[in-house]
Structure formats: structure tokens, C-alpha cells
PDB file of N, CA, C and O in Angstrom:
ATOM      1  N   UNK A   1    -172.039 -18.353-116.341  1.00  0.00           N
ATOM      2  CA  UNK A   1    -172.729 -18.929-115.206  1.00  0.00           C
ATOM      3  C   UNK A   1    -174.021 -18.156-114.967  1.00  0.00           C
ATOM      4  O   UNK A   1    -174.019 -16.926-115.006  1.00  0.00           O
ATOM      5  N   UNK A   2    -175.367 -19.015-114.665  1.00  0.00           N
ATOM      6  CA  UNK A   2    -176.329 -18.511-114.792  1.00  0.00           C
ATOM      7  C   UNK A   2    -176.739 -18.255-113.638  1.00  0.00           C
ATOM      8  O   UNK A   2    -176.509 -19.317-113.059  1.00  0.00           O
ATOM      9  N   UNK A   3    -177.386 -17.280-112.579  1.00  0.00           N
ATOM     10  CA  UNK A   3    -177.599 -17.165-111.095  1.00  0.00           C
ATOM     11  C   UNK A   3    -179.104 -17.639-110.834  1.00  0.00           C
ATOM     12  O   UNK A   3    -180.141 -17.353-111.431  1.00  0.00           O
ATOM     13  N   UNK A   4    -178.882 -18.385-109.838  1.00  0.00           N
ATOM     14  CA  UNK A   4    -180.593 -19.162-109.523  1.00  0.00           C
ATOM     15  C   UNK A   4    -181.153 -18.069-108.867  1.00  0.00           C
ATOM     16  O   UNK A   4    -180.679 -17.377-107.965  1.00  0.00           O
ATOM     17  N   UNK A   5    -182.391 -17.995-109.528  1.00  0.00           N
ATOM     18  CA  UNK A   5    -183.147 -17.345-109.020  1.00  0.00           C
ATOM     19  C   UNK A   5    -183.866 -17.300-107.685  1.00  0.00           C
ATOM     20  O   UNK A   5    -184.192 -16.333-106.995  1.00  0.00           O
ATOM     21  N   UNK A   6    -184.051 -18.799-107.477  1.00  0.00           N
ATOM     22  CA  UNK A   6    -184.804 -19.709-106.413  1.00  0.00           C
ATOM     23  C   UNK A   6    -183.707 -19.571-105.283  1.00  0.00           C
ATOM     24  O   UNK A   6    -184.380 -19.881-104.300  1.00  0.00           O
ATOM     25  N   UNK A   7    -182.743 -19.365-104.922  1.00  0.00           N
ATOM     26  CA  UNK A   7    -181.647 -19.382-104.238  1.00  0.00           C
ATOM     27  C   UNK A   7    -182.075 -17.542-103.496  1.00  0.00           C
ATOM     28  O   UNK A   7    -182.146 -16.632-104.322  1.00  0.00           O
ATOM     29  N   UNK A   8    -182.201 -17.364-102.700  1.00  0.00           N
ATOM     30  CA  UNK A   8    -181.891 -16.429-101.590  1.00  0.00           C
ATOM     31  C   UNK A   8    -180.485 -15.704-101.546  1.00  0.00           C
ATOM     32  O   UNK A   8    -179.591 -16.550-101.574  1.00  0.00           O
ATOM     33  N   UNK A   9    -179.998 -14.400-101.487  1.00  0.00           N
ATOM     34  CA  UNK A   9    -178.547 -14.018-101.431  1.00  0.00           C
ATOM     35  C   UNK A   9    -178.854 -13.153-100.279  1.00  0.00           C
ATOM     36  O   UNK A   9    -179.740 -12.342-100.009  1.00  0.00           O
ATOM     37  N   UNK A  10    -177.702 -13.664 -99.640  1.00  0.00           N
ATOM     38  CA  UNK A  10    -177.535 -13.194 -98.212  1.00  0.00           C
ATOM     39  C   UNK A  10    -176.910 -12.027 -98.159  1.00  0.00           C
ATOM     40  O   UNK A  10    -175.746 -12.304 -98.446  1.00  0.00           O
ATOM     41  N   UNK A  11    -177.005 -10.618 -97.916  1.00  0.00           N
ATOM     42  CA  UNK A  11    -176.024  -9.863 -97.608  1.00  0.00           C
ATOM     43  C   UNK A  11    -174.608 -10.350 -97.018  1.00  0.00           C
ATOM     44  O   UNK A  11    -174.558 -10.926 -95.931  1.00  0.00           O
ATOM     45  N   UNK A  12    -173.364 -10.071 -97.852  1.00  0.00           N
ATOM     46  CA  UNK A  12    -172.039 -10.399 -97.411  1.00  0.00           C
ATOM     47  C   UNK A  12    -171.653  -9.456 -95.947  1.00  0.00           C
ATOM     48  O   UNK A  12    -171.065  -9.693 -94.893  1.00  0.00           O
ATOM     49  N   UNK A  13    -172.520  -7.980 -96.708  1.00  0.00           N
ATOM     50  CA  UNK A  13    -171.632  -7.199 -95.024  1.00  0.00           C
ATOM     51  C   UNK A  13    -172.975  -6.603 -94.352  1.00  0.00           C
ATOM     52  O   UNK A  13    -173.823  -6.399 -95.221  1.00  0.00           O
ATOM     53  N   UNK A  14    -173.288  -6.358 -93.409  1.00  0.00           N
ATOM     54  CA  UNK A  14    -174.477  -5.514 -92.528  1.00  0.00           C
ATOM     55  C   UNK A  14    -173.719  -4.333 -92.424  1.00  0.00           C
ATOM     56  O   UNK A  14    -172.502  -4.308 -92.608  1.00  0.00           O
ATOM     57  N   UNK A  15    -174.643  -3.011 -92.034  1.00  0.00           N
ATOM     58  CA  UNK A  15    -174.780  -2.038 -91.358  1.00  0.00           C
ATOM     59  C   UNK A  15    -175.107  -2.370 -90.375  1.00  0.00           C
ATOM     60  O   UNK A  15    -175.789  -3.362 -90.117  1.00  0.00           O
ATOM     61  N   UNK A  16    -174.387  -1.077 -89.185  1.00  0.00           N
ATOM     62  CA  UNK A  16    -174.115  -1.326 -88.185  1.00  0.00           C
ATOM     63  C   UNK A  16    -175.797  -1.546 -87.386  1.00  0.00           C
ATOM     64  O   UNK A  16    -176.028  -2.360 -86.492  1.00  0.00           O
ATOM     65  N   UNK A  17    -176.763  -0.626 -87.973  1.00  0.00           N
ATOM     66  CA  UNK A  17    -178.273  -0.551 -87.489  1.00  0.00           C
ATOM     67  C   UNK A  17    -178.520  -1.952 -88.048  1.00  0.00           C
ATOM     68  O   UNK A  17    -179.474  -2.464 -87.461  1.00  0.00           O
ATOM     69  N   UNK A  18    -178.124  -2.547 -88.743  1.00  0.00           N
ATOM     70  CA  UNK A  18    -178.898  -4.493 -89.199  1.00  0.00           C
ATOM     71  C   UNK A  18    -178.665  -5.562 -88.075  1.00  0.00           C
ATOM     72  O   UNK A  18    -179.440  -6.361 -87.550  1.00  0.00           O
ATOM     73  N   UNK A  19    -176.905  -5.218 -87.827  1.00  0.00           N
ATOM     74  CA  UNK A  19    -176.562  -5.789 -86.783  1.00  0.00           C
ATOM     75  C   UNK A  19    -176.964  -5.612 -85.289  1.00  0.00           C
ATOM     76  O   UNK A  19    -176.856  -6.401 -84.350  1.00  0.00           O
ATOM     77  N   UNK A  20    -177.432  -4.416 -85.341  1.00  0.00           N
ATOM     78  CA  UNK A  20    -177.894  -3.945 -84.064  1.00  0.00           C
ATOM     79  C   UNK A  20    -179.647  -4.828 -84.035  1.00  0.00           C
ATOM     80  O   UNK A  20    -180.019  -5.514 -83.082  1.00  0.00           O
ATOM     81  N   UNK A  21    -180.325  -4.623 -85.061  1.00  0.00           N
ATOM     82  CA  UNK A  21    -181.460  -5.357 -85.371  1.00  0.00           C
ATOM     83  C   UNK A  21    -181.495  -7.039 -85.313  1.00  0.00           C
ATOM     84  O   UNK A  21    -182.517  -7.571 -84.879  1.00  0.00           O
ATOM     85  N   UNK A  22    -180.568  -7.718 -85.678  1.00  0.00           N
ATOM     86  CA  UNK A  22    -180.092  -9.093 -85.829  1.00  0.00           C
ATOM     87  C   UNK A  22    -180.302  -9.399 -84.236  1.00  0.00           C
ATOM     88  O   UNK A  22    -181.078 -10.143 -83.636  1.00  0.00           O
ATOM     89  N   UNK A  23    -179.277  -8.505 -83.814  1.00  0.00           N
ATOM     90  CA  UNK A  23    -178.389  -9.183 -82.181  1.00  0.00           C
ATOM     91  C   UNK A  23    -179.564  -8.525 -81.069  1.00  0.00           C
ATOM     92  O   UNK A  23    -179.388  -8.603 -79.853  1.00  0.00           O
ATOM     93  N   UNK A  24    -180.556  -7.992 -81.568  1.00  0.00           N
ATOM     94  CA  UNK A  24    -181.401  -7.362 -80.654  1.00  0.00           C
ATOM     95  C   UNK A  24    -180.566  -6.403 -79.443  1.00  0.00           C
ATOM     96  O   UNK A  24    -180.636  -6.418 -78.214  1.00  0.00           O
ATOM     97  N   UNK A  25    -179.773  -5.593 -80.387  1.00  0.00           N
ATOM     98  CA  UNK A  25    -179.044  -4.729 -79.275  1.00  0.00           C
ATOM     99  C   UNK A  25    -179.308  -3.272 -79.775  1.00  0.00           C
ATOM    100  O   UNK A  25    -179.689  -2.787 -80.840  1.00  0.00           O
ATOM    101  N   UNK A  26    -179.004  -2.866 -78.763  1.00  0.00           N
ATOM    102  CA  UNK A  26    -178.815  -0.692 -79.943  1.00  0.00           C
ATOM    103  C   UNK A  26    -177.633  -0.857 -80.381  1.00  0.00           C
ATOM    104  O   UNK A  26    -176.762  -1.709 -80.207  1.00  0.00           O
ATOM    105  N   UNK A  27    -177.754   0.364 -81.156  1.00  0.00           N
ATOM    106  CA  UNK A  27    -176.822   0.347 -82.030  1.00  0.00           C
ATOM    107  C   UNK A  27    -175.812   0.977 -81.113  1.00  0.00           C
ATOM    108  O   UNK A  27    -174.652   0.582 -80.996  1.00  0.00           O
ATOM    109  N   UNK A  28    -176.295   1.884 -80.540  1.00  0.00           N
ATOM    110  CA  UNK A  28    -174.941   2.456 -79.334  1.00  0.00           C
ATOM    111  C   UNK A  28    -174.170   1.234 -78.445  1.00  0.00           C
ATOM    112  O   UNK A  28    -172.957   1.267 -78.235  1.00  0.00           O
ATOM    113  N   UNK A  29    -175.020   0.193 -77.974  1.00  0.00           N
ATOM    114  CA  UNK A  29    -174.116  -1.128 -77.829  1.00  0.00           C
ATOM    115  C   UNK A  29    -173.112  -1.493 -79.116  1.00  0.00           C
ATOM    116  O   UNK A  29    -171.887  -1.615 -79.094  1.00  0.00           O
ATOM    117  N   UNK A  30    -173.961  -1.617 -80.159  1.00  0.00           N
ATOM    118  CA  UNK A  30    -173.184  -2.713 -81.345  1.00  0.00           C
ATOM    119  C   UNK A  30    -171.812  -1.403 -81.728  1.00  0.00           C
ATOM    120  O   UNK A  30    -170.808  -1.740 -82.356  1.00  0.00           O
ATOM    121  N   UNK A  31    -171.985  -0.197 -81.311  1.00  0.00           N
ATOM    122  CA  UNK A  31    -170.974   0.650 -81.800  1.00  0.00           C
ATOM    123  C   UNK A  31    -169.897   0.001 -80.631  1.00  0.00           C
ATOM    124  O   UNK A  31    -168.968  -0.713 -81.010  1.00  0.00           O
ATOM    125  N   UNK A  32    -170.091   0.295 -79.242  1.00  0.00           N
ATOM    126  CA  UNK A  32    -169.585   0.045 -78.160  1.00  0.00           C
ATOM    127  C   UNK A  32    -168.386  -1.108 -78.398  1.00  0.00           C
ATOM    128  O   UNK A  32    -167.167  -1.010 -78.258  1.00  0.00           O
ATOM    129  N   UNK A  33    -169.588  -2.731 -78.996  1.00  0.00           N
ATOM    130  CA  UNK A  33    -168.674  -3.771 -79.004  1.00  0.00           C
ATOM    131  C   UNK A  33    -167.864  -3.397 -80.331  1.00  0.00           C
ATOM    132  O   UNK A  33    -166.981  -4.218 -80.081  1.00  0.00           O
ATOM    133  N   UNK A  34    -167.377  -2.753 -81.708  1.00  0.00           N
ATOM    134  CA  UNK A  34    -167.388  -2.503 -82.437  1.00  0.00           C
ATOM    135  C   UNK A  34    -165.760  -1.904 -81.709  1.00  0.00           C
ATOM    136  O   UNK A  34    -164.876  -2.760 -81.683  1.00  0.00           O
ATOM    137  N   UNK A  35    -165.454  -0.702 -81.233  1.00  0.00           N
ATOM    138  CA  UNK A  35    -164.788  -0.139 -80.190  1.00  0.00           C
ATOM    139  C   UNK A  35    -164.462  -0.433 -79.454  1.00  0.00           C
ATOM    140  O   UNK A  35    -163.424   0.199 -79.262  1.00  0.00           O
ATOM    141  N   UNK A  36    -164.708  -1.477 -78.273  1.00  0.00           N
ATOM    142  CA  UNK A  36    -164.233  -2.440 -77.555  1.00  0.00           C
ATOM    143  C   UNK A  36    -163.158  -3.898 -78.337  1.00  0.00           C
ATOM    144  O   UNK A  36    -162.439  -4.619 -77.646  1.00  0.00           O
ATOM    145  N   UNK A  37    -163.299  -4.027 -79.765  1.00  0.00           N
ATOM    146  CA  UNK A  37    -162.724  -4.737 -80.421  1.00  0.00           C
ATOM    147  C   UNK A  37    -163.385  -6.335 -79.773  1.00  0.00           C
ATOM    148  O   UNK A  37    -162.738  -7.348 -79.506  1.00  0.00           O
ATOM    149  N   UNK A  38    -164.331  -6.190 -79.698  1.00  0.00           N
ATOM    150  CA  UNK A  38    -165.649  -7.770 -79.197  1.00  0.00           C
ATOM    151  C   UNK A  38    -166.000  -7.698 -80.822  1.00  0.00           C
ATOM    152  O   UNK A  38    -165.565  -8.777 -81.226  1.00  0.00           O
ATOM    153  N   UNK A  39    -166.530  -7.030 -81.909  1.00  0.00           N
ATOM    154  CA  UNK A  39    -166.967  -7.251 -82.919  1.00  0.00           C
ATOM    155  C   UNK A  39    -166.164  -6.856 -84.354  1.00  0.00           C
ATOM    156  O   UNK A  39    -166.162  -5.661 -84.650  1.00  0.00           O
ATOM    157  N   UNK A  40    -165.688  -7.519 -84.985  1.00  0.00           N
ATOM    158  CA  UNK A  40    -164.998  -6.858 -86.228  1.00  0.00           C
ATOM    159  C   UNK A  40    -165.366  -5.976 -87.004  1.00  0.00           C
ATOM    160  O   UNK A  40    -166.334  -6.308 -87.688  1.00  0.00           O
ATOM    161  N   UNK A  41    -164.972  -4.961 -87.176  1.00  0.00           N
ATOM    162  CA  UNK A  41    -165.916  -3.967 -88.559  1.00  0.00           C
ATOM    163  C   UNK A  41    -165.140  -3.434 -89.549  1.00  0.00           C
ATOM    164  O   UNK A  41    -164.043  -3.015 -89.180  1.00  0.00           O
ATOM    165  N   UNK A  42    -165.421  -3.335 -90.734  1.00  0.00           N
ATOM    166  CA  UNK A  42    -164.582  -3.153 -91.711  1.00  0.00           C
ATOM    167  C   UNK A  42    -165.242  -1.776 -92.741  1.00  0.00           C
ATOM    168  O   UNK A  42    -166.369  -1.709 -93.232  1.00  0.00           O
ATOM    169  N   UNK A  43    -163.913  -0.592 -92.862  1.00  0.00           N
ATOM    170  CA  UNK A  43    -164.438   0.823 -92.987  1.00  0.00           C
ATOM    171  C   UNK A  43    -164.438   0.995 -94.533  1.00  0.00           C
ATOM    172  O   UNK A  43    -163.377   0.674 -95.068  1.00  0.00           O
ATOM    173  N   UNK A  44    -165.295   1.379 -95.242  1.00  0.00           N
ATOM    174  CA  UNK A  44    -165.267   1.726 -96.792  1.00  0.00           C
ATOM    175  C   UNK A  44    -165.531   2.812 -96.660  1.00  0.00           C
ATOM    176  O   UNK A  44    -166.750   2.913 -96.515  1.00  0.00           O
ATOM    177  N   UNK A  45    -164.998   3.816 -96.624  1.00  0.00           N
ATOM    178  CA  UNK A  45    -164.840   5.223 -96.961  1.00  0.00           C
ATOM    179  C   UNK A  45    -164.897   5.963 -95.283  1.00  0.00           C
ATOM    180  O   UNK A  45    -164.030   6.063 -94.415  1.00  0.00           O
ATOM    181  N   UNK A  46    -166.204   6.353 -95.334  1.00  0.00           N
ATOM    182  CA  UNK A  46    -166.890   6.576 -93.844  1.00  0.00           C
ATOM    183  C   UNK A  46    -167.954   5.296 -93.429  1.00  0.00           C
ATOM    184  O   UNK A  46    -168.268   5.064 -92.262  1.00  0.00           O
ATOM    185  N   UNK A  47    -168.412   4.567 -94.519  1.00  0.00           N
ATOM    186  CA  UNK A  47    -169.110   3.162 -93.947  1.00  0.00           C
ATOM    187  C   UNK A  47    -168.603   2.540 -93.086  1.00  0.00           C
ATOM    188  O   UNK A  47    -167.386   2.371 -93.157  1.00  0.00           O
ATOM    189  N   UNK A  48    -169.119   2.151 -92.314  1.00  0.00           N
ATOM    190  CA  UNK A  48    -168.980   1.099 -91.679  1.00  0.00           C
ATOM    191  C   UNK A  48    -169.729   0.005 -92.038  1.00  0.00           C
ATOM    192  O   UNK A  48    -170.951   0.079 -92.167  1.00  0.00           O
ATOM    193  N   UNK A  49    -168.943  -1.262 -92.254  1.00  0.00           N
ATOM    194  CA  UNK A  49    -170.016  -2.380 -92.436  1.00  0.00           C
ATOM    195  C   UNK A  49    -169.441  -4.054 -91.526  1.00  0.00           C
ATOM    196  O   UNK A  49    -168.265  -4.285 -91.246  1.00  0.00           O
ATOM    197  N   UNK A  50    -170.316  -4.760 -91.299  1.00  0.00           N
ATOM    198  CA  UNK A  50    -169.417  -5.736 -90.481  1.00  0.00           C
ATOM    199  C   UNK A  50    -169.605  -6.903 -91.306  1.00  0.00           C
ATOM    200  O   UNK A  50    -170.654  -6.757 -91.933  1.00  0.00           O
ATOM    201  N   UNK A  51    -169.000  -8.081 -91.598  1.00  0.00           N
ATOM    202  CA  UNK A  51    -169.200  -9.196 -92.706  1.00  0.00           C
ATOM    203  C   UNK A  51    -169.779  -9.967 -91.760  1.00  0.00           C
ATOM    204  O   UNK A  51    -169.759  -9.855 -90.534  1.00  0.00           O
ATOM    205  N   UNK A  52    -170.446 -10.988 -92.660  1.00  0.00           N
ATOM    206  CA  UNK A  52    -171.329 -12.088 -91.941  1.00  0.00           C
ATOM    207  C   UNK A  52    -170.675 -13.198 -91.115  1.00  0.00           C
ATOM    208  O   UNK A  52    -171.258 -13.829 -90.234  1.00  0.00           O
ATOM    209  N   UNK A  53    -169.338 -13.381 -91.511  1.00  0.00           N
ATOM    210  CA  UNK A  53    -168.368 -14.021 -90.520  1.00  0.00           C
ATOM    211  C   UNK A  53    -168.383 -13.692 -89.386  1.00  0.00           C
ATOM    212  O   UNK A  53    -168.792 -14.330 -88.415  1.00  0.00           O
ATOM    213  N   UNK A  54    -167.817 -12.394 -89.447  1.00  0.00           N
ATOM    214  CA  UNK A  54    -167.596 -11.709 -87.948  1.00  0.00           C
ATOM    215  C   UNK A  54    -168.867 -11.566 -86.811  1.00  0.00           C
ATOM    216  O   UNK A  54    -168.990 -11.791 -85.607  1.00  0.00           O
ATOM    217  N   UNK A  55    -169.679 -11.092 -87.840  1.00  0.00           N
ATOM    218  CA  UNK A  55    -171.437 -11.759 -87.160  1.00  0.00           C
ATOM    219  C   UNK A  55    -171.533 -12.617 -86.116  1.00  0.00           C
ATOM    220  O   UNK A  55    -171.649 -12.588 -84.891  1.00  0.00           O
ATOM    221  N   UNK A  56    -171.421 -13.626 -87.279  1.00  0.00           N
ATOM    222  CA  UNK A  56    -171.423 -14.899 -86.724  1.00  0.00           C
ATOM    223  C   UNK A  56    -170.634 -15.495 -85.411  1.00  0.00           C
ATOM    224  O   UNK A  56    -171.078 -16.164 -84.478  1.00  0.00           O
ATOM    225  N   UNK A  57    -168.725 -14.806 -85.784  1.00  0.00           N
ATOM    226  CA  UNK A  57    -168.239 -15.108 -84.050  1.00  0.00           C
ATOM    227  C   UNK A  57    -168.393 -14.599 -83.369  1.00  0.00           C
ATOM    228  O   UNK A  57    -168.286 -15.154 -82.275  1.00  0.00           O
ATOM    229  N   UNK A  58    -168.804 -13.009 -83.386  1.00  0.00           N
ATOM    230  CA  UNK A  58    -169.501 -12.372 -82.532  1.00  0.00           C
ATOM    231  C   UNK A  58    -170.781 -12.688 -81.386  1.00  0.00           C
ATOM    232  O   UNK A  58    -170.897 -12.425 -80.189  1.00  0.00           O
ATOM    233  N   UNK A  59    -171.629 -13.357 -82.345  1.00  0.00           N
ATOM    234  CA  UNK A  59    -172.795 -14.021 -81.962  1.00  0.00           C
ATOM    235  C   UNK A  59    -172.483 -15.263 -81.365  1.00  0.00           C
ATOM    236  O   UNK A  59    -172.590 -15.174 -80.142  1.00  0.00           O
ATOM    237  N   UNK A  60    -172.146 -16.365 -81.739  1.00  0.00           N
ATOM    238  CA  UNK A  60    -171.576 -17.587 -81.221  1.00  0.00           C
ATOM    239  C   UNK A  60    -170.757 -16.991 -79.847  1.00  0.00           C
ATOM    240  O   UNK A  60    -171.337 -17.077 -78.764  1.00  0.00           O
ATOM    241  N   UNK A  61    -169.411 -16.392 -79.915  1.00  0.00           N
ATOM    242  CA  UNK A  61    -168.989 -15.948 -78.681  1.00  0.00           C
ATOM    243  C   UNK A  61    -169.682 -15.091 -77.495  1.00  0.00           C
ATOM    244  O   UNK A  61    -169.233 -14.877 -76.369  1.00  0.00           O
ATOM    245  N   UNK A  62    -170.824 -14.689 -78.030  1.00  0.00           N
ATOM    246  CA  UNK A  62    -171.572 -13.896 -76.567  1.00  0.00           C
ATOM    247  C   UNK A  62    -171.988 -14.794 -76.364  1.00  0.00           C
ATOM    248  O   UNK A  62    -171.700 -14.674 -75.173  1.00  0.00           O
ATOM    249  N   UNK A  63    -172.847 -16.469 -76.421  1.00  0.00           N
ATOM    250  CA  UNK A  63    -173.319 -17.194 -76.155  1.00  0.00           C
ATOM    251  C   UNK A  63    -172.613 -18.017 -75.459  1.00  0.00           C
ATOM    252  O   UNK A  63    -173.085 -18.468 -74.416  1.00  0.00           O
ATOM    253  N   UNK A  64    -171.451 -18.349 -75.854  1.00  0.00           N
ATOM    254  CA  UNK A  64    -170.431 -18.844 -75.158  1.00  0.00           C
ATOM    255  C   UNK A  64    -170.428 -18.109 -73.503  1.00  0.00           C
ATOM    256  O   UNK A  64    -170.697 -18.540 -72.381  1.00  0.00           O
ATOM    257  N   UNK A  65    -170.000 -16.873 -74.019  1.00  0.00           N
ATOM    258  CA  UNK A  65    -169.962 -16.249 -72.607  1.00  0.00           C
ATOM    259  C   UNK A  65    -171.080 -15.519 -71.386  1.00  0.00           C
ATOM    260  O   UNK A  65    -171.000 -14.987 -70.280  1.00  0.00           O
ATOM    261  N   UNK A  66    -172.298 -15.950 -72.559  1.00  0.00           N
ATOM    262  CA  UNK A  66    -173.856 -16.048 -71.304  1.00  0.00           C
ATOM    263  C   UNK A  66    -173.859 -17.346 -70.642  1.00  0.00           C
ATOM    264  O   UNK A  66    -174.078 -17.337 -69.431  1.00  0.00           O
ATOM    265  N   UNK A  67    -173.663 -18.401 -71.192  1.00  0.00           N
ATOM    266  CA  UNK A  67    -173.655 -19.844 -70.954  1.00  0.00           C
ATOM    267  C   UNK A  67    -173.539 -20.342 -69.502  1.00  0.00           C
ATOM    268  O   UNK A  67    -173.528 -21.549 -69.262  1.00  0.00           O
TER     269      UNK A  67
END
């Protein structure tokens, strides 16, 4: 299988500073919701990284609950 070039690849997981950049929050928030169990994060060694799913309900659900 040959990979398109023309095609864009999305990061599968963010750092916690991307997500903090994405959601226009600090990162001491995005740690906060992270710890509060509001955002999923998933640990590879000492990484922390959060997948684009969890992003996503993360994001969708604060909107929900500014609404």
C-alpha cells in the first residue's frame, strides 16, 4: 500500500502543551481537567499524551456545558 502524499496526517495523540494550544487553555488547566478525570490521557512511560478522540469529547462536552 502506497501512502498519499497529498493527504495530510493528523497526529493520533497530542501533548499535553498542543492540547493546551488547541483548547486555548494553560496547560496547568489542561493538567487540572486531565486530574479531574474531564479529559482522558494516556501514559507511555512518563509521557503523557491524549488521543484525538478524547480531544474531541472533551471539546464537544465543554460546549455542551457552556451552552
Amino acid at each position: 500500500m502506497k501512502l498519499n502524499t497529498n493527504t495530510p496526517i493528523e497526529p493520533l495523540f497530542f501533548t499535553i502543551e498542543q492540547v493546551a494550544e488547541i483548547t486555548d487553555l494553560s496547560v496547568a488547566t489542561t493538567r487540572r481537567a486531565i486530574r479531574d478525570n474531564k479529559l482522558k490521557a494516556h501514559r507511555f512511560g512518563r509521557a503523557v499524551r491524549i488521543h484525538r478522540e478524547d480531544l474531541n469529547t472533551y471539546i464537544n462536552g465543554s460546549r455542551r456545558e457552556n451552552s
